[in-house]
C-alpha positions in Angstrom: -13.4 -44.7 35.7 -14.4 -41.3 34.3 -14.4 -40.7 30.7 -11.6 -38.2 28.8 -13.1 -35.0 27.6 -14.0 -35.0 23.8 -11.8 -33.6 21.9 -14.8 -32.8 19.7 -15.7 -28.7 19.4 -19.4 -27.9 20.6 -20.0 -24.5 19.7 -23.0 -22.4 20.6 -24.7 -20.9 17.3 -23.8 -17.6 19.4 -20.6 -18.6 18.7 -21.1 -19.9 14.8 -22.7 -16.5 14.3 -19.8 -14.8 15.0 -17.5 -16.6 13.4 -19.5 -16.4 10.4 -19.2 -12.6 11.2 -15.9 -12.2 12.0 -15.1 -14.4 8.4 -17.2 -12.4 6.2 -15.9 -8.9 7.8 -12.2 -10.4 7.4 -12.7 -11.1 3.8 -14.6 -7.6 3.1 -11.2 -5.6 5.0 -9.0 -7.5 2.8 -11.3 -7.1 -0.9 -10.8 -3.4 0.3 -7.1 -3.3 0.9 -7.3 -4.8 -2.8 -9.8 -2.3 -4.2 -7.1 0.3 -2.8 -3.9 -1.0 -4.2 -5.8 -1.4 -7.5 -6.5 2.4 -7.3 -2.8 2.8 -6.1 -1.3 1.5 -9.5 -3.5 3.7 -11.4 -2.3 6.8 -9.5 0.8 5.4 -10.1 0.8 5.0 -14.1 -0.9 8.4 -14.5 1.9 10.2 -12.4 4.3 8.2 -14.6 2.7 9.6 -17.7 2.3 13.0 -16.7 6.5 12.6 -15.8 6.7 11.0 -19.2 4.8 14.0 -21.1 7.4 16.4 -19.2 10.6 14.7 -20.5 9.1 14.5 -23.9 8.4 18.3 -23.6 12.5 18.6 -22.2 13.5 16.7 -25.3 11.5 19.4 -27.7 12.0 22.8 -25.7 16.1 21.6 -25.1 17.0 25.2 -23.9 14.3 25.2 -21.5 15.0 21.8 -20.3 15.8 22.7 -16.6 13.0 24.9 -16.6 10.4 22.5 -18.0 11.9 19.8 -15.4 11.9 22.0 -12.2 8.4 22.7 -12.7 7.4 19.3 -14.2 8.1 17.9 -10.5 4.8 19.2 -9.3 3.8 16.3 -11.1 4.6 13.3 -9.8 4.7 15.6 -6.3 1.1 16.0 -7.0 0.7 12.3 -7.1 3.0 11.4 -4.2 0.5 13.3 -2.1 -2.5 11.7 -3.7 -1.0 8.1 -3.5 0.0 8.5 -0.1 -3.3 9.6 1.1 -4.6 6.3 -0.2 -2.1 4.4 1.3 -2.7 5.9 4.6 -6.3 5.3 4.4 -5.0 1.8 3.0 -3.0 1.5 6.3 -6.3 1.8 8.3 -7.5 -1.6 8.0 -4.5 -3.7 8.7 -5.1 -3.4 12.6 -8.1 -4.9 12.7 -7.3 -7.7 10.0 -4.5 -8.1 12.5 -7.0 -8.7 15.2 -9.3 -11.0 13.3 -6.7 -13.6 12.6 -5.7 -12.8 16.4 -9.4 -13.8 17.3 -9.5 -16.9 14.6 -6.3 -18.1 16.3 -6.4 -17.9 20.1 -10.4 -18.2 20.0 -11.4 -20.6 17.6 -7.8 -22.6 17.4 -7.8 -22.2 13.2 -4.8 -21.9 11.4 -6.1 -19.7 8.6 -7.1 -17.6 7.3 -3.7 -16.0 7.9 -3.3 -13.9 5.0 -2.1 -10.9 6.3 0.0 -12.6 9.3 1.9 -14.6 6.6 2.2 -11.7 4.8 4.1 -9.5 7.6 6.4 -12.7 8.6 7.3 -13.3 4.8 8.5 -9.4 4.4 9.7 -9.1 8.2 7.5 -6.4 8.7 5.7 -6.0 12.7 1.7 -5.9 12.4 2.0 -2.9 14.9 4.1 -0.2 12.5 6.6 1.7 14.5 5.4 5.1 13.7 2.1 6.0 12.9 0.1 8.7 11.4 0.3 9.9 7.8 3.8 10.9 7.3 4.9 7.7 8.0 1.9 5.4 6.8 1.4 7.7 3.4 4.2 10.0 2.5 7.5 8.4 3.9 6.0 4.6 3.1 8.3 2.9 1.1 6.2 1.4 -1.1 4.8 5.4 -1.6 7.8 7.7 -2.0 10.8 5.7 -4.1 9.2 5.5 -6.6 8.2 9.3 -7.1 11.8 10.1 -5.7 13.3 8.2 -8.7 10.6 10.1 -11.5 11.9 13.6 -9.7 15.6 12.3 -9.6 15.3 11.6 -13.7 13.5 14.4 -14.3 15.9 16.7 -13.1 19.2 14.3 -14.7 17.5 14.8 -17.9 17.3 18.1 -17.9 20.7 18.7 -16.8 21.6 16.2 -20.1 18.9 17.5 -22.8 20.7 19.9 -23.8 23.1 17.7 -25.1 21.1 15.6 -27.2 22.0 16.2 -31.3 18.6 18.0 -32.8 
């Protein structure tokens, strides 16, 4: 009678080297995707204070409100363009986190670490994007453009309605 095959894992230390790798590299991609949103939401609250230094300039210079407004939007333009760079450069890493918990799963059988996996199921988004390049991974991202599409938008409401504020 032969005996059943252990169900035991005998890995090679080529094998524990590179999953010792492949762990420490997956970590490292996803401190940086952190490092980058943490430079995101400063981007983000200094283009919201440079949009909040315009309106308080509308609110002083009333009859110059539309004027003040119209060119105020270079601000948070100015920011768009510098959050989406990140973003896109942000964007870069995914793939291969992608791959790693690819590799982790159909290679080594583990369950996690599935951080960014769980993260595209919970939010229905694909790991692949379905356009690439910076337009869509920086400019037109979601995450990136509605909210300095909302700072123009009230920018340009308030300067249609300073005017109309009592002195």
């Amino acid at each position: 009678m032969s005996t059943p095959p252990s169900t035991e894992s005998h890995s090679s230390p080529l094998d524990d080297f590179e999953l010792d790798l492949l762990k420490q590299e997956y970590f490292f991609l996803q401190t940086t995707i952190e490092d980058y949103n943490k430079q995101i939401w400063i981007i983000k609250a200094l283009g919201i204070t440079g949009t909040s230094a315009v309106l308080g300039l509308m609110l002083k210079e009333k009859q110059n409100a539309i004027t003040i407004a119209i060119m105020g939007c270079a601000i948070p333009i100015f920011f768009w363009i510098l959050e989406s760079q990140w973003k896109h450069f942000q964007r870069g890493f995914y793939p291969r986190i992608a791959q790693i918990e690819s590799i982790f799963i159909n290679t080594y059988g583990l369950l996690s670490p599935k951080i960014y996996g769980s993260w595209t199921y919970t939010f229905k988004r694909s790991p692949t994007p379905q356009h690439k390049g910076y337009l869509w991974d920086g400019l037109l991202n979601r995450s990136v453009c509605i909210s300095y599409l909302l700072e123009i938008a009230f920018l340009l409401i308030m300067a249609a309605i300073a005017p109309n504020f009592a002195k």
